[in-house]
C-alpha positions as CSV (number, residue, x, y, z in Angstrom):
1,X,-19.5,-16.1,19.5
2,X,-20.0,-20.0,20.5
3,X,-20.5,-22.5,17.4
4,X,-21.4,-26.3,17.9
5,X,-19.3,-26.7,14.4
6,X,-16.4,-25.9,13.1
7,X,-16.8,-22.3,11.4
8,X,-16.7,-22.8,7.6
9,X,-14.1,-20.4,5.7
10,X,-13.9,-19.9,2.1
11,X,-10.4,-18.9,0.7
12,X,-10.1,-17.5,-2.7
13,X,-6.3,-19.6,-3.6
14,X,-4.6,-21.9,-0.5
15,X,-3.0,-19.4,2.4
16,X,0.2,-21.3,2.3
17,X,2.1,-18.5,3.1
18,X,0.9,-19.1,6.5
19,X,3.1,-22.2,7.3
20,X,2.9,-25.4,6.9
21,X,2.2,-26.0,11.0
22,X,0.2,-22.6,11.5
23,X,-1.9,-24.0,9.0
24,X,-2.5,-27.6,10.1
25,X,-3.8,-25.8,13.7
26,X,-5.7,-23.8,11.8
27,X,-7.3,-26.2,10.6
28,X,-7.7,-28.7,13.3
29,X,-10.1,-25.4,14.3
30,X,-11.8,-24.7,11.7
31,X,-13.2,-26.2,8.0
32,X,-11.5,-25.1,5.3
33,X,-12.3,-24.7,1.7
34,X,-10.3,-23.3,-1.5
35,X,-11.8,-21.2,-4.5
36,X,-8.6,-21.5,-7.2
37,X,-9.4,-18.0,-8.7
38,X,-9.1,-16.9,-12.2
39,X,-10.1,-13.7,-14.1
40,X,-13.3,-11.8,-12.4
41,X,-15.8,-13.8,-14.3
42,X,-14.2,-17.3,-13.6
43,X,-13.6,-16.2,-10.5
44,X,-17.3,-15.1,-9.8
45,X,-18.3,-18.1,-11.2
46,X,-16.5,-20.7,-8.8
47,X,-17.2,-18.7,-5.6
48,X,-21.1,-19.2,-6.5
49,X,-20.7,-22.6,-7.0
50,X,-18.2,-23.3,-4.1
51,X,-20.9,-21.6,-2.1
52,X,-23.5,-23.8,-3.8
53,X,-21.5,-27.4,-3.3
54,X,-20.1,-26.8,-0.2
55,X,-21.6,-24.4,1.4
56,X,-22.5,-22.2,3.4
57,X,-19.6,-20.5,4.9
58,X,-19.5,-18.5,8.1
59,X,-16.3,-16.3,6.5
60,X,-13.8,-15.7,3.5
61,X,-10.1,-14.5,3.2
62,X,-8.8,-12.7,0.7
63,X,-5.3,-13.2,0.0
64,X,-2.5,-11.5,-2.1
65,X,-2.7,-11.2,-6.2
66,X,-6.0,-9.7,-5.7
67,X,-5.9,-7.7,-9.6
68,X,-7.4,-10.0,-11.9
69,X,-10.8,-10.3,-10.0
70,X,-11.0,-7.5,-7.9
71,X,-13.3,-5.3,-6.8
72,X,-15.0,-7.4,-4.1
73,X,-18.7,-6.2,-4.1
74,X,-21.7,-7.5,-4.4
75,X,-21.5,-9.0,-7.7
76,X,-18.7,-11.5,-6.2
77,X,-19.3,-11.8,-2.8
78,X,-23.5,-11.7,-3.0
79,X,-23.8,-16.0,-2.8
80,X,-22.1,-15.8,0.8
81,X,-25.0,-14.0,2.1
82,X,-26.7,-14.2,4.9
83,X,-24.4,-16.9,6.5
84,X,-21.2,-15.2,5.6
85,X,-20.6,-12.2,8.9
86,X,-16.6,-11.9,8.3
87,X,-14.1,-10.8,5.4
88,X,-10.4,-11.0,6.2
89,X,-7.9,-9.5,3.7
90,X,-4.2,-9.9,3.8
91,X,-3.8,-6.2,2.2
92,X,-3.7,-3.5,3.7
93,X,-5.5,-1.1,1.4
94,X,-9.1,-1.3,0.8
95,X,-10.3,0.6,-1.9
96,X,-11.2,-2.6,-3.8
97,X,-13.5,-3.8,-1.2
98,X,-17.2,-2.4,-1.1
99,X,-17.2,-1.8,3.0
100,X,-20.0,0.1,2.8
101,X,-22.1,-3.0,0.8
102,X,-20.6,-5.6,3.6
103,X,-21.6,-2.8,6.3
104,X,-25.9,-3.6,5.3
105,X,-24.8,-7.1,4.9
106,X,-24.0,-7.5,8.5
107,X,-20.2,-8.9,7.3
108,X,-17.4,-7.4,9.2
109,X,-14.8,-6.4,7.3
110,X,-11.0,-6.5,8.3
111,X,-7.5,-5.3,6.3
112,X,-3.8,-6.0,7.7
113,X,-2.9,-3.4,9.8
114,X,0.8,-4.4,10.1
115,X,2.1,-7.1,8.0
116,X,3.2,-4.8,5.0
117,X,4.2,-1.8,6.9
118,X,7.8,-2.0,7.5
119,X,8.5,-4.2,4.1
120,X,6.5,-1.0,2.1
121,X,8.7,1.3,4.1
122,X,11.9,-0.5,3.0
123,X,10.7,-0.1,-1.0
124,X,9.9,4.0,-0.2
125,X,13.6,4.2,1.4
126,X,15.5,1.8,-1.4
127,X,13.4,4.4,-4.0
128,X,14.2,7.6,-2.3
129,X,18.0,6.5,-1.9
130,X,18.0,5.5,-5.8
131,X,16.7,8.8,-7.4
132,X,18.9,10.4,-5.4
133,X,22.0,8.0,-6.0
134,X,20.1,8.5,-10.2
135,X,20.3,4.5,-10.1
136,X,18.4,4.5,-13.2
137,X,20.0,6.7,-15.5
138,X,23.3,5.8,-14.8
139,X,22.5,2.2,-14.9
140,X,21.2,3.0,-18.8
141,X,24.1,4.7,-19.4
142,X,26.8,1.5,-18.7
143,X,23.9,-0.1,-21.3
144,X,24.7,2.6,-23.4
145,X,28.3,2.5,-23.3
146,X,28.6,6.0,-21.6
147,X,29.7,4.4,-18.3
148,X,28.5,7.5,-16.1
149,X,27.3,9.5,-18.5
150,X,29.5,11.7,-20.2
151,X,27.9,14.5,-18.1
152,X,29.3,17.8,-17.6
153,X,30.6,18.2,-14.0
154,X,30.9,22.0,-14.5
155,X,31.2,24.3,-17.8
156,X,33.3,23.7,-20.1
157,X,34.6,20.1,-18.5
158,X,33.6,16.2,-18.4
159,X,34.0,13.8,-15.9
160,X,32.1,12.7,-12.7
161,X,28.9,14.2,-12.0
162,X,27.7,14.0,-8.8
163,X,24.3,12.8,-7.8
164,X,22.5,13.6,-4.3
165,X,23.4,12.6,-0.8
166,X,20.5,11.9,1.3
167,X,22.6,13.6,4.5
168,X,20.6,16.9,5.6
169,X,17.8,16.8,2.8
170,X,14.7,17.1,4.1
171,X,12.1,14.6,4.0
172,X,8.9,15.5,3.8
173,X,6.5,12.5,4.6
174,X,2.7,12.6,3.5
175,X,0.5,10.3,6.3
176,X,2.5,9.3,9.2
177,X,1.0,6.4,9.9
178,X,2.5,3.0,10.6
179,X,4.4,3.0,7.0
180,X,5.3,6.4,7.7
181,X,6.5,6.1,11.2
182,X,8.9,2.8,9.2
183,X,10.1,5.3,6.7
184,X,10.8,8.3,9.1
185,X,12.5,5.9,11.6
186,X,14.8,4.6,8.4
187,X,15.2,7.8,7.0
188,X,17.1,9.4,10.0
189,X,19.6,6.8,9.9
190,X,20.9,8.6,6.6
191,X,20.7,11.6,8.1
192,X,17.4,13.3,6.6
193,X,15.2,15.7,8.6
194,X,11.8,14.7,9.1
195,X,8.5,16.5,7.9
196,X,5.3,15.3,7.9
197,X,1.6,16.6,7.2
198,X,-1.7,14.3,8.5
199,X,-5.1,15.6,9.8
200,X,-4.1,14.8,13.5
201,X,-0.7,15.7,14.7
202,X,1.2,12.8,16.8
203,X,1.9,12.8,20.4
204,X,5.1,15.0,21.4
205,X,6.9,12.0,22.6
206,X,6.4,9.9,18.7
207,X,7.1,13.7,17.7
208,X,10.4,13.3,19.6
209,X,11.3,9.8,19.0
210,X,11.5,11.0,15.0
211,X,12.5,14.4,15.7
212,X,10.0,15.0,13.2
213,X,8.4,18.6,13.0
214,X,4.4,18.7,11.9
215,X,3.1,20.8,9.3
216,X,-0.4,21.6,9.9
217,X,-0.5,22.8,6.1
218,X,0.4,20.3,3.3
219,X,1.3,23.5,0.9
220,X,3.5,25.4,3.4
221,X,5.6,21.6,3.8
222,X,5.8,20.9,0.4
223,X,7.4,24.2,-0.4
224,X,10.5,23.0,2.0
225,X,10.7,19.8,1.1
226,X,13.7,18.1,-1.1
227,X,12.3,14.7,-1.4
228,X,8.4,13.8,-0.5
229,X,7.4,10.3,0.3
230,X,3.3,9.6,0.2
231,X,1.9,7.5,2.6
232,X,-1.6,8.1,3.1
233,X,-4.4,5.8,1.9
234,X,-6.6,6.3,-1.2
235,X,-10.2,8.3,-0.2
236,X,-12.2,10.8,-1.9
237,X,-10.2,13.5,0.0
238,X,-6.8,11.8,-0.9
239,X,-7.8,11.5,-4.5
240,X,-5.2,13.9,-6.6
241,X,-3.9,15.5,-3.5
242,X,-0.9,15.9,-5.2
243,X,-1.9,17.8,-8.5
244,X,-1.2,21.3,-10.2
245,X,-1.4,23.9,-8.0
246,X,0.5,21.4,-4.7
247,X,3.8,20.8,-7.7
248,X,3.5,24.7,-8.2
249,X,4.5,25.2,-4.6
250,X,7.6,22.4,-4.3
251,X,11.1,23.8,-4.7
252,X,12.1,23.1,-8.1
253,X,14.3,20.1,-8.9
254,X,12.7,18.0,-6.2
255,X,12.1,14.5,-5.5
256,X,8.8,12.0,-5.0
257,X,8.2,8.8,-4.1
258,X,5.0,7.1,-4.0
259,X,4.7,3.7,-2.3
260,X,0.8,3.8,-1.2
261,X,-2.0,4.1,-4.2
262,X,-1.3,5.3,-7.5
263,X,-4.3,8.1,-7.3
264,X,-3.1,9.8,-4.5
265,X,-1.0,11.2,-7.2
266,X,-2.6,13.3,-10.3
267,X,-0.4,11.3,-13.1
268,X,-0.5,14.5,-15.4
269,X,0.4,17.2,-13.6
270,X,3.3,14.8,-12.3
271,X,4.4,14.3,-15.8
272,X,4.1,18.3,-16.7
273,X,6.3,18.6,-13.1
274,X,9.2,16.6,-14.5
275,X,8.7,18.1,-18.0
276,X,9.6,21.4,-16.5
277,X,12.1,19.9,-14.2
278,X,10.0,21.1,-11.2
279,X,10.6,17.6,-9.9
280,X,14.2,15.8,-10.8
281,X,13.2,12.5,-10.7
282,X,10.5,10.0,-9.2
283,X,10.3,6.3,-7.2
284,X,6.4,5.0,-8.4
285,X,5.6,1.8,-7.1
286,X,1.9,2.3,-7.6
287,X,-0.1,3.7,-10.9
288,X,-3.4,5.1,-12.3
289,X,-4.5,2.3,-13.9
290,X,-2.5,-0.4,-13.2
291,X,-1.1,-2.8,-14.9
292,X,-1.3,-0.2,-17.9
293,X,1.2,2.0,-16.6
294,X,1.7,5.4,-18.4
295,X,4.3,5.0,-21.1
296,X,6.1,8.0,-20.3
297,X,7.4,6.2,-16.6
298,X,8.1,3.4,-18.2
299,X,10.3,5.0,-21.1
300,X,11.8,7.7,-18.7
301,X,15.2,6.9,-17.0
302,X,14.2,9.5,-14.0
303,X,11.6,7.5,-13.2
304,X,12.2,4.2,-10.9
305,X,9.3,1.6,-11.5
306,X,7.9,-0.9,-9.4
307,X,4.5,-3.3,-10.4
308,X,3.0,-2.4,-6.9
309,X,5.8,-4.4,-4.9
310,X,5.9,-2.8,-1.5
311,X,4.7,-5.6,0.7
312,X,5.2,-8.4,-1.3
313,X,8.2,-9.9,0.2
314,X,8.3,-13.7,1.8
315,X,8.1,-12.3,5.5
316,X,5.7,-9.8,5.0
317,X,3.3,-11.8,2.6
318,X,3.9,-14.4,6.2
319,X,2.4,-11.9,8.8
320,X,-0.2,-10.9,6.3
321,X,-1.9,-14.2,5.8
322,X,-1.5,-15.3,9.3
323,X,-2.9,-11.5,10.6
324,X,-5.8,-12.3,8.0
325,X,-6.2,-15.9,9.4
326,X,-5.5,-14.4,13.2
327,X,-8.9,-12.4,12.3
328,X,-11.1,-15.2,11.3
329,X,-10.2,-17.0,15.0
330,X,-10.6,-14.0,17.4
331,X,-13.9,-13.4,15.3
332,X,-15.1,-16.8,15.8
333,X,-13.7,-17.4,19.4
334,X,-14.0,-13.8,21.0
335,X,-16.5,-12.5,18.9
336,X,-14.3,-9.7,18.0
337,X,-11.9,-9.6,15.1
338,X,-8.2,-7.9,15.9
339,X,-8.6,-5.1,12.9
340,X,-11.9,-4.6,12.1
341,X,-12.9,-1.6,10.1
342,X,-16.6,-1.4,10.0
343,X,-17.4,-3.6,13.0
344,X,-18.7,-0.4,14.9
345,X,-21.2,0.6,12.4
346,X,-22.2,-2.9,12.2
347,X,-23.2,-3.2,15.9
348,X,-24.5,0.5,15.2
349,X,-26.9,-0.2,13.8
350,X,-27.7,-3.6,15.2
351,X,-28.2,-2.0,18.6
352,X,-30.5,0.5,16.4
């Protein structure tokens, strides 16, 4: 795609993340300008009048902290148009952004495909080893002054009661896609056996290099599962796939952890699942409705609580503003973006 200017790109908030010298080539490439964003309405408000001072601007970046002024749809993103043909996000999810609006606008849209994967994988492994090491509880208890508990270790007697060793439990894994593939690879290193359930089965040798065995049904895995880790993202057919009737079919006294999106998840029938005992305890990094998290996680010592942390660490938050950036230059210097997601519907219907 040849230019006779520098490409103008809009940021909403400085990608400093990126480096000091990754940025400064950047920029010797391309002309950038800075939205500072603030709630949805302020934020609305200075993209239409960046757009209208400085602009217009060939593409935007969406960076991390996303909450306050997401969704990006039309109502945000409507004063880049036409000029505007590429979004680049730094998440990896994209249930915030309205693909199908950019889709009849022509704008390509692109997510990180790998900057968040192993540092998510890391928080589902840290969770699953905690509920089953009962971090939380036992931690409450030296608060308490109960040291471990006071828990009986058998009838009739105190003393030391044991929590769960990872070592032979099996691990059923929900999407075993790049995050997944982290958490299985992770996982065996404490000695778990690997399950997983996805629409498409891996190859025999990714099979073998997990020695993971596929489930073709998500019902028969779940009922030999003794801790499930969700990995899959957030769609209409991923909405509640975990609700009533899949906790009916788990082994009682089980263990979940949930590092992707908080829907995946039907919060209630989780709730009524630990109310029963059906499941022992939980790792949630993702909710509902965050930041309003359900009171009953936050007040419930089986429960292990995150505020949506899984890629946010200093090397992952790196790779995902430089794979956002690394977008915007193949877009404007190949004419092909490195993770598009709805750039062959775009040309679809250009070629139409």
């Amino acid at each position: 795609m040849a230019t006779t200017h520098k490409p103008r790109v809009l940021s909403i908030s400085y990608p400093e993340w990126a480096g000091e010298d990754y940025m400064k080539d950047f920029e010797s490439q391309f002309e950038l300008h800075v939205v500072t964003p603030g709630d949805r309405p302020t934020t609305i408000a200075r993209v239409a009048e960046k757009v209208k001072q400085e602009g217009p601007f060939d593409a935007i970046t969406i960076l991390m902290g996303i909450l306050p002024y997401e969704p990006f749809d039309a109502e945000l993103l409507w004063p880049l148009v036409p000029q505007c043909k590429i979004l680049a996000s730094a998440s990896a999810g994209y249930n915030e952004f309205d693909v199908d609006w950019m889709t009849s606008q022509g704008i390509t849209f692109c997510n990180s495909r790998n900057a968040v994967n192993e540092a998510t994988a890391d928080l589902a492994i840290c969770m699953i080893l905690s509920i089953l090491r009962d971090v939380q509880s036992l931690r409450s208890s030296i608060a308490a002054g109960t040291w471990r508990g006071g828990m009986a270790l058998t009838k009739g007697q105190t003393g030391l009661a044991p929590t769960r060793d990872p070592s032979g439990l099996k691990l059923a894994i929900i999407g075993m896609g790049a995050i997944g593939k982290h958490t299985a690879r992770k996982a065996r290193a404490f000695n778990m056996k690997i399950l997983y359930h996805q629409r498409t089965r891996m190859s025999a040798e990714d099979e073998a290099a997990l020695d993971a065995t596929f489930y073709a049904s998500l019902d028969d895995m779940l009922a030999e599962a003794d801790v499930i880790s969700v990995h899959c993202p957030l769609s209409d057919s991923t909405r509640g796939l975990l609700s009533h009737a899949q906790f009916a079919r788990m082994k009682d006294g089980v263990f979940i952890v949930n590092t992707c999106r908080g829907p995946v998840i039907d919060e209630d029938a989780l709730i009524a699942a630990m109310k029963s005992d059906k499941v022992a305890r939980a790792g949630l990094d993702v909710f509902h409705n965050e930041p309003n998290i359900n009171p009953y996680f936050i007040a419930n010592d089986r429960v292990m609580i995150q505020p949506h942390m899984g890629g946010l660490t200093d090397v992952a938050w790196r790779r995902a503003y430089t794979e956002a950036l690394e977008n915007v230059k193949a877009f404007f210097t190949t004419g092909k973006a490195h993770t598009p997601v709805n750039a062959h519907l775009i040309h679809g219907k250009s070629s139409k």
